[in-house]
NUMITOR-871368 format. One line per field, with one value per residue: residue number from 1; residue in one letter; x, y, z of N, C-alpha, C in turn. Coordinates in steps of 0.02 Angstrom, whole numbers. Layout:
# residues N
resi = (NUM:...)
resn = (A:...)
n_x = (X:...)
n_y = (Y:...)
n_z = (Z:...)
ca_x = (X:...)
ca_y = (Y:...)
ca_z = (Z:...)
c_x = (X:...)
c_y = (Y:...)
c_z = (Z:...)
This chain:
# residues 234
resi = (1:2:3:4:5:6:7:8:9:10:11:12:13:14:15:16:17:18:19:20:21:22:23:24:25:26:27:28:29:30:31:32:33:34:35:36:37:38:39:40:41:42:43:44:45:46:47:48:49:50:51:52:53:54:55:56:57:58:59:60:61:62:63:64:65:66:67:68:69:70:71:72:73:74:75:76:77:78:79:80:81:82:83:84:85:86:87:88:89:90:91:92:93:94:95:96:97:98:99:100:101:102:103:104:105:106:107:108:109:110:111:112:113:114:115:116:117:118:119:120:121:122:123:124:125:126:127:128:129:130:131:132:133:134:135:136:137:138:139:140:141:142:143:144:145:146:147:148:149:150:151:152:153:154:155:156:157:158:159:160:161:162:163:164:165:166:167:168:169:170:171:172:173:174:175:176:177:178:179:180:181:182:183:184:185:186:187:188:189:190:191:192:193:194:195:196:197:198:199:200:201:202:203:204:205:206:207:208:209:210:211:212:213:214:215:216:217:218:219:220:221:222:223:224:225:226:227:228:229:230:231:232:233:234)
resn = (X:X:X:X:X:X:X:X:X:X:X:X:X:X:X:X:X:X:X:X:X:X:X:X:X:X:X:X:X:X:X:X:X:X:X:X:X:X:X:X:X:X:X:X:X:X:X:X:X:X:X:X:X:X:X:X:X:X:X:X:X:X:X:X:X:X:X:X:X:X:X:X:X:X:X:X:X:X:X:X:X:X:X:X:X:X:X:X:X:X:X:X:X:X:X:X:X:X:X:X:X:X:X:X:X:X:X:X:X:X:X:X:X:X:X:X:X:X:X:X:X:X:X:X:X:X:X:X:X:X:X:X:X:X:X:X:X:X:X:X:X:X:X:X:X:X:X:X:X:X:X:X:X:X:X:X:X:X:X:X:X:X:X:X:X:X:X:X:X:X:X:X:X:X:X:X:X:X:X:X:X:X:X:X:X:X:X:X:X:X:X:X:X:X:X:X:X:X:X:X:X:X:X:X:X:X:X:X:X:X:X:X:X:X:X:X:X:X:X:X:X:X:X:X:X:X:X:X:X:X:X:X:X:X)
n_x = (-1354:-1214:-1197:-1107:-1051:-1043:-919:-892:-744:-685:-617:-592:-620:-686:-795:-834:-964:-1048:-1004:-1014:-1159:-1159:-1098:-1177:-1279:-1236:-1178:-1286:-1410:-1355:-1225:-1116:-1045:-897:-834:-700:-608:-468:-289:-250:-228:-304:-424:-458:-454:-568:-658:-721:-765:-911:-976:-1047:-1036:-917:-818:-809:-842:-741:-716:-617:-645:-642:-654:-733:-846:-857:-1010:-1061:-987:-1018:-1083:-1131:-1044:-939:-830:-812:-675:-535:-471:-345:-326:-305:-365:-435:-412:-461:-456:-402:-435:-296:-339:-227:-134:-122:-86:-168:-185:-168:-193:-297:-399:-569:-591:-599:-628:-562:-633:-571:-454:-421:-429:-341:-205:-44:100:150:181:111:-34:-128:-31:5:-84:-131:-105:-119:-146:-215:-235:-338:-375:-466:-545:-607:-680:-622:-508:-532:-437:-392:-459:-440:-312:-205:-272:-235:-88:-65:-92:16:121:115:105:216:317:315:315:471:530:496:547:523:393:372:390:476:624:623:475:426:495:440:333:340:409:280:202:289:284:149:17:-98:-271:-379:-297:-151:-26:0:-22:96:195:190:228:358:400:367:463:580:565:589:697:768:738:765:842:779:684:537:493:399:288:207:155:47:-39:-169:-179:-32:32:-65:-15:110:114:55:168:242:161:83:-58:-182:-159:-205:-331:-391)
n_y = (132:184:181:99:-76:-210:-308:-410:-489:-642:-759:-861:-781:-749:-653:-613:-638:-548:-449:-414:-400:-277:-212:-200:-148:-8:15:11:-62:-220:-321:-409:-579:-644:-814:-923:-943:-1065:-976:-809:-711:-794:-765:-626:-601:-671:-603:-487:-561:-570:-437:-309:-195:-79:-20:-82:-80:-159:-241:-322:-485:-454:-318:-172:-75:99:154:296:322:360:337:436:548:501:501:449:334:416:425:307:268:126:88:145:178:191:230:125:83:24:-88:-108:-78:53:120:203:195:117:-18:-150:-66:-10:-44:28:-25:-60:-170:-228:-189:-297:-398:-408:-421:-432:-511:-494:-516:-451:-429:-335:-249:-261:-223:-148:17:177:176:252:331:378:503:519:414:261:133:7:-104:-266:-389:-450:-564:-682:-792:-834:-775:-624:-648:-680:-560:-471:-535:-577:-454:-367:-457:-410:-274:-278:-258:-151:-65:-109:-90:51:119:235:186:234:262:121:68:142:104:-38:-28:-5:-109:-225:-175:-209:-207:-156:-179:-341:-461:-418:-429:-548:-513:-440:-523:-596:-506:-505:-612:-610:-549:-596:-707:-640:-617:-733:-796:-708:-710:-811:-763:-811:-892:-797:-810:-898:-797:-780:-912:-980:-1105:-1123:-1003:-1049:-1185:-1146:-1043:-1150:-1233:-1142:-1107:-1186:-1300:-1280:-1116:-1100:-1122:-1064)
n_z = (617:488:351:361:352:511:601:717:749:841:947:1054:1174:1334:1367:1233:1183:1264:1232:1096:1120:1167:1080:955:1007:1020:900:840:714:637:687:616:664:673:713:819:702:642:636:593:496:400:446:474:352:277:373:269:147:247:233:155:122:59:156:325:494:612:743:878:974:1130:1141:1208:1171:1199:1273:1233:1106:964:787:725:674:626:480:287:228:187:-12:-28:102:210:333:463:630:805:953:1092:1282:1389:1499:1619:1613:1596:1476:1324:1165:1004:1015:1021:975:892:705:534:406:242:138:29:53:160:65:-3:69:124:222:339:500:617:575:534:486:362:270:106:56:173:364:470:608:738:861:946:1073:1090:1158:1289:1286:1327:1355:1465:1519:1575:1646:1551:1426:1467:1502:1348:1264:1311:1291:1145:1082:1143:1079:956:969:999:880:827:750:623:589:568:675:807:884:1024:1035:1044:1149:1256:1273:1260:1429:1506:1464:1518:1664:1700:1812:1846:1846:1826:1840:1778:1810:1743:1611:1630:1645:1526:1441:1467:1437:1290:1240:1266:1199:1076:1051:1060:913:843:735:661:575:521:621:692:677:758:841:784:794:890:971:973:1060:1190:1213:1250:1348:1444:1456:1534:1648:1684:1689:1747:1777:1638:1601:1703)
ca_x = (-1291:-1210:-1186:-1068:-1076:-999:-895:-861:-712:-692:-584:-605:-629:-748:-833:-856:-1048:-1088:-969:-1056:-1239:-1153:-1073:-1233:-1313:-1204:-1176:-1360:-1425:-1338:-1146:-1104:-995:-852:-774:-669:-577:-389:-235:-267:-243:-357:-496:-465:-485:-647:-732:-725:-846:-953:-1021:-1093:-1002:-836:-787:-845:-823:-710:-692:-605:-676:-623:-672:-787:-846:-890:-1058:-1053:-967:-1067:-1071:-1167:-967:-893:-816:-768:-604:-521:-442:-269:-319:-330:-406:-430:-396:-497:-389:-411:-386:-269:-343:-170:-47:-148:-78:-188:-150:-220:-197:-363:-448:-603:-565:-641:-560:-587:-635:-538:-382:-435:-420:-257:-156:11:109:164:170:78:-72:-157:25:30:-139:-95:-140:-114:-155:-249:-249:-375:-339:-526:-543:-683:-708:-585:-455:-544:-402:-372:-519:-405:-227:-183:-297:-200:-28:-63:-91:56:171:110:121:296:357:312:343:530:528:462:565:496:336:380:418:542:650:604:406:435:538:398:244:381:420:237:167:325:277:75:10:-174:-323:-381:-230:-114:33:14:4:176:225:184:268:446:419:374:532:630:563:584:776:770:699:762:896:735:581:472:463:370:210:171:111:-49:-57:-192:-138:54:-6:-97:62:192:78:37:223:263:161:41:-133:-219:-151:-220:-390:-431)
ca_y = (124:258:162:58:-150:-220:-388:-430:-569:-660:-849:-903:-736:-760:-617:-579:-647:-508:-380:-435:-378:-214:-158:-197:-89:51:38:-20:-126:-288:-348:-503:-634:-732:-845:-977:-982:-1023:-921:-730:-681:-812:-761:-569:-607:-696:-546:-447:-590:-569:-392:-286:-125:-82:-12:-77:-62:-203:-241:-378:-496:-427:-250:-159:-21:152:174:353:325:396:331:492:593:462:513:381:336:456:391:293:258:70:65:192:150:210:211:82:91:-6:-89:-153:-36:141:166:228:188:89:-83:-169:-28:-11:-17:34:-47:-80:-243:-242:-212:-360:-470:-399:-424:-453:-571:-472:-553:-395:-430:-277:-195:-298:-188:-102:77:201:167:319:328:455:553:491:350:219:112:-11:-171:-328:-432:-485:-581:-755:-759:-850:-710:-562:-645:-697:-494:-460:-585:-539:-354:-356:-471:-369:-195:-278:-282:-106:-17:-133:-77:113:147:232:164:269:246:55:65:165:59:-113:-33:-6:-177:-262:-160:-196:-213:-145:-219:-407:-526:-378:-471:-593:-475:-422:-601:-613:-462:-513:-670:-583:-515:-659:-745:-629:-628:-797:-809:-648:-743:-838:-700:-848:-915:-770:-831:-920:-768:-801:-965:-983:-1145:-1129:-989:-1095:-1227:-1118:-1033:-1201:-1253:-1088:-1073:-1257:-1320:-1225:-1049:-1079:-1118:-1000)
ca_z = (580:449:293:377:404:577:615:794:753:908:956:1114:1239:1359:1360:1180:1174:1296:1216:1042:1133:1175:1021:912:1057:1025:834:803:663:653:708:610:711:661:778:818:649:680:612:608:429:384:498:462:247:303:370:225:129:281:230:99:95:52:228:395:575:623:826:920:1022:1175:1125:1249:1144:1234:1256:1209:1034:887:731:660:660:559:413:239:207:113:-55:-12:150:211:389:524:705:839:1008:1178:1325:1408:1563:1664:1610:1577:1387:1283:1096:943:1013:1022:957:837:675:497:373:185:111:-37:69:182:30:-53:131:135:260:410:564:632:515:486:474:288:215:63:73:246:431:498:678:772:931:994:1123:1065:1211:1314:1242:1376:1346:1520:1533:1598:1653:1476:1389:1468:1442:1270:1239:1330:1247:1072:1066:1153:1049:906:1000:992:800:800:676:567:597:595:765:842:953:1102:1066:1078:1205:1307:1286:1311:1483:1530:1484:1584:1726:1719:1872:1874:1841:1829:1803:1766:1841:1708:1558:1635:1625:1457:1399:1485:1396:1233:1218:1271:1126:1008:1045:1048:861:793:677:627:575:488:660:718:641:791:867:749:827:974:992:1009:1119:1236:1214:1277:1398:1488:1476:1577:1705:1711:1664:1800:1760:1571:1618:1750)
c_x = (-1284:-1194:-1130:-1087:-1016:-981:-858:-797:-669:-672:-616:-618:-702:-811:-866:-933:-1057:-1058:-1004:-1117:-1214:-1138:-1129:-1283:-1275:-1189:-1236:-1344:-1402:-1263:-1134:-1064:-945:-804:-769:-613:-495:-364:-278:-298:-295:-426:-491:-477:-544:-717:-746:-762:-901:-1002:-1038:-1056:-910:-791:-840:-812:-802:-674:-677:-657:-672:-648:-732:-800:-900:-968:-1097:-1034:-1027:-1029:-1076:-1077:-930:-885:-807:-710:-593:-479:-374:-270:-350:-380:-382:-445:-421:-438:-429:-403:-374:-295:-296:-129:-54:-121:-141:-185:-212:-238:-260:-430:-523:-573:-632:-619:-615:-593:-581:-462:-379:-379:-358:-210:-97:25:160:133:101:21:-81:-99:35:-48:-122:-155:-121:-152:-176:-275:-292:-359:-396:-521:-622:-718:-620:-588:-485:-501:-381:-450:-499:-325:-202:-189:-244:-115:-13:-33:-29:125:186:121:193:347:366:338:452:555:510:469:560:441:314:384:453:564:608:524:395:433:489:334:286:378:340:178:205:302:186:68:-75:-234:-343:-326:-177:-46:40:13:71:220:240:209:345:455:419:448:580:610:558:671:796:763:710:812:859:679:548:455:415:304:179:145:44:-69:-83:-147:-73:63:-20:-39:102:166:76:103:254:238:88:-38:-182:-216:-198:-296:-433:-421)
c_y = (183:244:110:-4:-127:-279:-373:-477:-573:-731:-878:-844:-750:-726:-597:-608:-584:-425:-365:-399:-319:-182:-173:-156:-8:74:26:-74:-186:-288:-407:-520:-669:-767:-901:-993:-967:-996:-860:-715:-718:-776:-680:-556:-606:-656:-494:-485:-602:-494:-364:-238:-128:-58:-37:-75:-157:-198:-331:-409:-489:-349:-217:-66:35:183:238:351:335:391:388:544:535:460:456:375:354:403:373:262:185:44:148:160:207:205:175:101:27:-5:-123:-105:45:173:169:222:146:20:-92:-116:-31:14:-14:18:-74:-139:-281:-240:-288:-415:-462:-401:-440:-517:-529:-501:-507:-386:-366:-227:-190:-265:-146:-42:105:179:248:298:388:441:512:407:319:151:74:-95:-230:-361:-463:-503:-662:-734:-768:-781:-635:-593:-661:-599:-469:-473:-570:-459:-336:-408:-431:-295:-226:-266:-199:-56:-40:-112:-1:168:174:200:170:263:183:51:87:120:-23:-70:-26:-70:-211:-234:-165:-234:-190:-180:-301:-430:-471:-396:-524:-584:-461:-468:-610:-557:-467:-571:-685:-582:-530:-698:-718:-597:-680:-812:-751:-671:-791:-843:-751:-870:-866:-777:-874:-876:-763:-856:-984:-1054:-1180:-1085:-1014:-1151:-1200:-1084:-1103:-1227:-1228:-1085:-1138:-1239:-1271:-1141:-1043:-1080:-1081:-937)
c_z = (532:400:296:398:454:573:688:760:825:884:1010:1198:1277:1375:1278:1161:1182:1242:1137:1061:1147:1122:964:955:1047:948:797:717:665:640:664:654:653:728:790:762:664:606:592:561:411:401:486:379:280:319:322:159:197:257:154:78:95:113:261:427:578:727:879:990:1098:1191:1160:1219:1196:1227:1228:1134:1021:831:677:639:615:498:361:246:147:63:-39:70:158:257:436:584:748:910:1075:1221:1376:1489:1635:1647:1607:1497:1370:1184:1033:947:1038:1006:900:789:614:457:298:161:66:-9:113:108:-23:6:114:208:320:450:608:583:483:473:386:254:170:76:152:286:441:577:714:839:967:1025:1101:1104:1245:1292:1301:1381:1410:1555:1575:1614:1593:1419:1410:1458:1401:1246:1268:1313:1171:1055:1089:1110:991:906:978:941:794:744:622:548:599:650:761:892:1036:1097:1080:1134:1271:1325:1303:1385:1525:1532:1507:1637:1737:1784:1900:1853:1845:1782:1756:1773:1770:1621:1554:1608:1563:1404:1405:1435:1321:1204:1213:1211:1057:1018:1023:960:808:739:630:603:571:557:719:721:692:823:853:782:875:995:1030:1049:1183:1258:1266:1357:1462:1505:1543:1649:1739:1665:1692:1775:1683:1559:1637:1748)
């Protein structure tokens, strides 16, 4: 390690045990765990009384960190800065970007959060995104699991000039998770990005109700409504 703690936080993915024994293999010393706890923001405060230092390495449970990364190049966060984002890669659609990426993120912003739907969008202090790739986003680990991620990020991608988007970079990463199509259960990321978007038309006259995207639960709900019991399982 390089003066940095680690927190896996992890719900219900099915891989994140194993992905847990890799990224304490790759960032050495010790990973804490959190997992299972519902709503987001909650469970993203939470890990910031899990460690010691004022920045750590923060990676979803899904997160299949590159066995190559090196911790020894990792710089602090400069003054003003809240979290730095490491970049994914997208295994169904081929983007590239910050979603599900490693992140490094300060404690103290953790526990001063705001209430964006888009959690870590609500950290006071800058977002620092790097150019480097830090392993690959698992999220299509179930059909539910890939169109949960599919559902949530396009609903939010719709919202994006809230979020400092432009238009047209929205607009590019929406048309590439409607059209996913590669890897395991890619078809059903797609799914879950058409249906993103439909519900965030649906709901755009009513932001507060966006907050179910934190919601595994209503998640899992709407999911099973859509497409049955079977699909949410397997």
């Amino acid at each position: 390690m390089t003066g940095f703690d680690a927190v896996q936080l992890s719900y219900d993915e099915p891989l994140a045990s194993s992905l847990h024994t890799r990224l304490t293999r790759v960032l050495g010393g010790t990973v804490k765990r959190l997992h299972g706890v519902r709503g987001m923001r909650r469970a993203y405060r939470l890990t910031a009384e899990l460690v010691d230092t004022e920045s750590f390495f923060l990676a979803d449970g899904d997160f299949a960190i590159d066995p190559e990364f090196s911790t020894a190049a990792v710089e602090p966060l400069a003054d003003g800065v809240a979290m730095r984002v490491w970049q994914a890669v997208n295994p169904v659609n081929g983007l590239t970007y910050g979603y599900g990426g490693l992140k490094l993120i300060r404690r103290s912003a953790l526990r001063e959060m705001g209430q964006a739907v888009d959690v870590l969008a609500a950290l006071p202090g800058r977002v620092e995104f790097c150019r480097q790739t830090a392993g690959i986003t698992r999220f299509n680990q179930s059909p539910f699991h890939a169109w949960k991620a599919g559902f949530r990020e396009c609903a939010m991608l719709a919202r994006g000039s809230e979020y400092g988007m432009t238009d047209a970079s929205a607009q590019e990463r929406i048309d590439a998770w409607t059209s996913s199509r590669d890897g395991e259960y890619g078809t059903y990321a797609a799914a879950g990005a058409r249906d993103g978007l439909d519900f965030a038309k649906t709901v755009a006259s009513s932001p507060p109700r966006f907050e179910v995207l934190n919601d595994p639960p209503w998640l899992q709900r709407h999911f099973t409504t859509l497409y049955g019991e079977q699909r949410a399982t397997g």
